[in-house]
N, C-alpha and C positions, 0 to 999 in steps of 0.2 A: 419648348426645351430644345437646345440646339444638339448637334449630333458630338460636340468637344464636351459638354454637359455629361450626355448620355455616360459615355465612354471614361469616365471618370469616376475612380476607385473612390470608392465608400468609405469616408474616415467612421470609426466608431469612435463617441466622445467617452475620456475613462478608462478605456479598455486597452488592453496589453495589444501589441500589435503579434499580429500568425505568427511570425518567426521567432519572437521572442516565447511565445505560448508554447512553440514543436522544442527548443531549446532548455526550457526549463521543464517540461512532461520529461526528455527526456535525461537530463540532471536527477530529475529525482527521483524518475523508473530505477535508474541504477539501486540508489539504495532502500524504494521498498521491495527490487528483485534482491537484495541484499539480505532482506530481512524474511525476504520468504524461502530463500537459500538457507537461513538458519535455521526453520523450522524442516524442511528436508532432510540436512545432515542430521539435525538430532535424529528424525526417525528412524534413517538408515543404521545410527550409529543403535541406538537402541536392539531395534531388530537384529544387527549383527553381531551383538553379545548376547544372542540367544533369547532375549526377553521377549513378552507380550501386552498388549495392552487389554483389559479390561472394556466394554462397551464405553464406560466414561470415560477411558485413557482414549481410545480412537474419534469418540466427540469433541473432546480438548483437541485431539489433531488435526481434527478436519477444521476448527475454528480458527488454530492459530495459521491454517494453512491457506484459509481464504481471508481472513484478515488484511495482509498487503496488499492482496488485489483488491478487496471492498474499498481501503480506504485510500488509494491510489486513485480508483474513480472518483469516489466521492473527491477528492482534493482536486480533481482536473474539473471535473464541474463545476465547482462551488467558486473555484478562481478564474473559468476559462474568459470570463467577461469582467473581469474584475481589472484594477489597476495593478499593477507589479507588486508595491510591499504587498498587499493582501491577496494574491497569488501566491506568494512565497509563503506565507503564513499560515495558508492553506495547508499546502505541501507539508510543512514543518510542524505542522501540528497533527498530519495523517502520520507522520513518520513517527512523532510520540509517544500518539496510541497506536499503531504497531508495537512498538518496543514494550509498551506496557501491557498489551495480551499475549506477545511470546515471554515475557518476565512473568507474568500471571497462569499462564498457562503451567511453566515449567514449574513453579510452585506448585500448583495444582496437581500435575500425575504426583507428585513426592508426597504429598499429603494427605491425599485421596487414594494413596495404592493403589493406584492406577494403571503402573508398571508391574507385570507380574511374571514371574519364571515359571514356562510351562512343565 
């Protein structure tokens, strides 16, 4: 092996290149931190018209609160060697179910009385 050999950067076959990967992680950080922003202010807002939550209302919180981050990783892993559509598809399908456990969730304290006035 010659030393111009050596010294030569590594194509991966298929795979998105680094900068496209930091680019699009952080495109679509933005809106699962969007999405886990929404679960915050509801808390805030809750709590600050005096209500409480129930054991099960604080369980719904913590799930829908780790939700964007679980599925944020899950989506940078599952794509991070993958080709571009199916990186993006990744992402776009974490971002889905996000929206579908904070929709679910918020159903959930209302149905389960989960919110309660101390």
């Amino acid at each position: 092996m010659s030393g111009a050999e050596a010294s030569a950067p590594v194509e991966r076959s298929g795979g998105t290149p680094f900068w496209l990967q930091v680019t699009l992680a952080v495109f679509f950080g933005l809106f699962f931190a969007y999405d886990l922003w929404e679960v915050v202010e509801s808390l805030v807002q809750i709590l600050s018209f005096g209500l409480g939550f129930t054991p099960l209302g604080w369980a719904l919180m913590v799930v829908a609160l780790l939700a964007p981050i679980g599925l944020f990783a899950a989506a940078f892993v599952l794509g991070r060697r993958r080709s571009l559509p199916i990186s993006i598809a990744c992402y776009l399908g974490g971002l889905a179910v996000s929206a579908v456990v904070f929709t679910s969730t918020t159903v959930l304290l209302g149905v389960s009385a989960a919110v309660v006035a101390p």
